[in-house]
C-alpha positions in Angstrom: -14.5 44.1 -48.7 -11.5 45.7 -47.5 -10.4 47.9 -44.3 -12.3 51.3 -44.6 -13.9 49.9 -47.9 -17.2 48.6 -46.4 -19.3 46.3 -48.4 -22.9 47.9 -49.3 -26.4 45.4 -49.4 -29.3 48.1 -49.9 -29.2 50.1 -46.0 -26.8 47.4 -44.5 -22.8 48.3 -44.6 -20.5 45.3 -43.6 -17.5 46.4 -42.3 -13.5 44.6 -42.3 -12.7 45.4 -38.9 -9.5 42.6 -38.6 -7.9 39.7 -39.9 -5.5 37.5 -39.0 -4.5 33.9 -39.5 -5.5 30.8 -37.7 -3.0 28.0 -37.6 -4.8 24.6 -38.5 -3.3 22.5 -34.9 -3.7 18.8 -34.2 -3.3 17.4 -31.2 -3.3 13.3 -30.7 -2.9 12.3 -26.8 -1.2 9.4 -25.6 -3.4 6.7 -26.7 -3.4 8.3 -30.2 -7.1 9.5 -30.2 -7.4 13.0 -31.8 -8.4 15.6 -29.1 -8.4 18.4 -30.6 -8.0 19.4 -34.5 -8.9 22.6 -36.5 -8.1 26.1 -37.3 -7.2 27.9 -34.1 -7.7 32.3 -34.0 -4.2 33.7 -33.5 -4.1 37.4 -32.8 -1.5 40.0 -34.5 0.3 42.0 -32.4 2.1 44.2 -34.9 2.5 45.1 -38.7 4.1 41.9 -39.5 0.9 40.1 -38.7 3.2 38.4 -35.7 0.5 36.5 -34.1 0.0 35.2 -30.3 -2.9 32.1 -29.4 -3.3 29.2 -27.6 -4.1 25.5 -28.1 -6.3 23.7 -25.5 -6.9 19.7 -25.0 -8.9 19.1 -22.3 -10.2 15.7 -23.3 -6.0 13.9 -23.8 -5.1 11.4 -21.6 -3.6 10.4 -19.8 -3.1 14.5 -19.1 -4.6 17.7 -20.8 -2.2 19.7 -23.0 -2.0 23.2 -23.4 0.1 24.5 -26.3 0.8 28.8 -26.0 2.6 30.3 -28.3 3.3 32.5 -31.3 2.3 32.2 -35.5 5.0 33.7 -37.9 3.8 34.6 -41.4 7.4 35.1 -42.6 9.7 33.4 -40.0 13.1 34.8 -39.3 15.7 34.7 -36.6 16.9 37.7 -35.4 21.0 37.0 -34.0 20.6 40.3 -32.0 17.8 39.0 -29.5 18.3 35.4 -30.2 14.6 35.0 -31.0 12.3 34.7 -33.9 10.2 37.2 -35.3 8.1 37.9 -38.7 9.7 39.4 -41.7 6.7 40.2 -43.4 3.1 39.6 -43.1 2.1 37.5 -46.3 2.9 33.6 -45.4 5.7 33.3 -47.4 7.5 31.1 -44.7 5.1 30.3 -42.1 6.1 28.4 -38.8 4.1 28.0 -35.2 6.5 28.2 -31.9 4.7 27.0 -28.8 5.3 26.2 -25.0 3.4 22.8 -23.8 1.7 22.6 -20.5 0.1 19.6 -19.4 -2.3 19.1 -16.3 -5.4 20.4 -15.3 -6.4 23.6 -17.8 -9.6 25.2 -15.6 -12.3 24.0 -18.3 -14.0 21.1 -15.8 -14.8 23.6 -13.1 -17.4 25.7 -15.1 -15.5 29.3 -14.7 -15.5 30.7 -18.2 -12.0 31.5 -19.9 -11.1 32.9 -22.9 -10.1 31.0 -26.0 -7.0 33.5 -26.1 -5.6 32.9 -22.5 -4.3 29.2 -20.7 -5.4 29.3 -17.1 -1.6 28.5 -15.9 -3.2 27.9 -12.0 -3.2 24.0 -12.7 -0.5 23.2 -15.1 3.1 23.2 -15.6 5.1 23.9 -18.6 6.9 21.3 -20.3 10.7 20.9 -19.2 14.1 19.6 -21.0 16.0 17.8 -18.9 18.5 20.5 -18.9 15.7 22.4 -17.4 14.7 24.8 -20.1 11.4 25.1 -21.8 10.1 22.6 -23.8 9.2 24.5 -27.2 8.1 22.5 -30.4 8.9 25.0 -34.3 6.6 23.6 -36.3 6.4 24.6 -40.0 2.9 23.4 -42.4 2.9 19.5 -42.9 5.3 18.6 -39.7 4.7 16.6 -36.6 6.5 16.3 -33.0 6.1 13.1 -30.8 5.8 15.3 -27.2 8.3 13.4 -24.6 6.8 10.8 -22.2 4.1 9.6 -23.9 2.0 12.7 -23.7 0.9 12.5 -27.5 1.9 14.2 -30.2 1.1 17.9 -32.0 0.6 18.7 -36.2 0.5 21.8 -37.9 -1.6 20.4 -40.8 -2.1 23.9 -42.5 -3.0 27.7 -42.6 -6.1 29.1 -42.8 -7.2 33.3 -42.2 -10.0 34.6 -40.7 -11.7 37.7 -40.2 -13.7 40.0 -37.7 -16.6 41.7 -39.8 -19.7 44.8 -38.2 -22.7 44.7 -39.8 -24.6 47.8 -39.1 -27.5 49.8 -40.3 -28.2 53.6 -39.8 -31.4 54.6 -41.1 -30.7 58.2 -40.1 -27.7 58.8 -41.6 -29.2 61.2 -44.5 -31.2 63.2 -42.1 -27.8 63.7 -40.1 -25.7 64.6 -42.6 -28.4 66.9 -44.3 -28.2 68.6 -40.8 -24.4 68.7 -41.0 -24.2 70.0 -44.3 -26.7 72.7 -43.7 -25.0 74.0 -40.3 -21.7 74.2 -42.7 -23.9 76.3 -45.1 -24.6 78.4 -42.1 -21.2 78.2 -40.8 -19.8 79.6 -44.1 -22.0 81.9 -44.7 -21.1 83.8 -41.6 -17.4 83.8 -42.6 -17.5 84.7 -46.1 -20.5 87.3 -46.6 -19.8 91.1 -45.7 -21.9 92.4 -43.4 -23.9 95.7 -44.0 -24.2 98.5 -42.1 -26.6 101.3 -42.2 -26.1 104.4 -40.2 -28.9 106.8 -39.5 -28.5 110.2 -37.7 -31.5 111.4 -35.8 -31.6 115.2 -35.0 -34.5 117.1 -33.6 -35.9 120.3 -35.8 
């Protein structure tokens, strides 16, 4: 099953329509109870497979976390921006940069949200005390401790996924005998010379 290679089963065709990667996150709040754990859907944004997701917690005490952030397959530093970006999209060197927000993420009040966005209405973001952003690198098998107790955030592992169409079209051979007949046609007009026959009529 690849992209533009769809996988036949007698009249149904599966179709690859994207892939990605899905960080494995575990977050422990600040009584050490695991709140959330698992392989999250990161999406690419460009050739590289550089991916952007989000993290939710709504169940840690004693505040909800919210991680946001970006998956590199092959993880490099670029000295030009002074930022990290993918070198390549097979995870050669994989590492997870996130943001934390902690406070209230939306999900109590029944409004539905998208497991791709953090509702940032209720929430602030994580400070230093220097006053930048908090922002935790993690690469597969490490752990941060999250500053005031709030609990502490795992990238256990890498996992991919995949976004598969399963169709039928029973009328596909009717439509493309149609198709192919009309270019018959078509051709037919272009190619054969027409004949013309001239009669003269005169009256005795």
């Amino acid at each position: 099953l690849r992209v533009n290679h769809p996988l036949t089963i007698g009249d149904t065709d599966v179709f690859l329509i994207g892939h990605g990667y899905a960080p494995v996150i575990t977050i422990r709040d600040g009584n050490g109870d695991k709140v959330a754990s698992g392989p999250t859907v990161f999406l690419p944004v460009n050739q590289s497979f550089q991916s952007i997701g989000v993290v939710k917690a709504p169940d840690a005490q004693p505040t909800q976390i919210g991680l946001e952030g970006e998956f590199y397959p092959t993880v490099a530093f670029s000295k030009e921006t002074g930022s990290y970006y993918s070198l390549l999209g097979k995870p050669l060197d994989p590492m997870v940069s996130m943001l934390v927000y902690t406070g209230d993420l939306g999900m109590d009040t029944g409004r539905p949200q998208s497991v791709y966005a953090l509702d940032k209405g209720g929430v602030e973001m994580l400070k230093k005390p220097n006053g930048a952003p908090y922002r935790i690198d993690l690469r597969p098998g490490q752990t941060v401790t999250l500053p005031d107790g709030i609990g502490t955030v795992s990238f256990d592992g890498l996992e991919e996924w995949n976004k598969i169409q399963v169709s039928q079209t029973p009328g596909k051979w009717i439509a493309l005998a149609g198709v192919v007949l009309a270019l018959i046609g078509l051709l037919g007009s272009l190619f054969i010379r027409p004949r013309r026959v001239w009669v003269c009529a005169r009256r005795e």
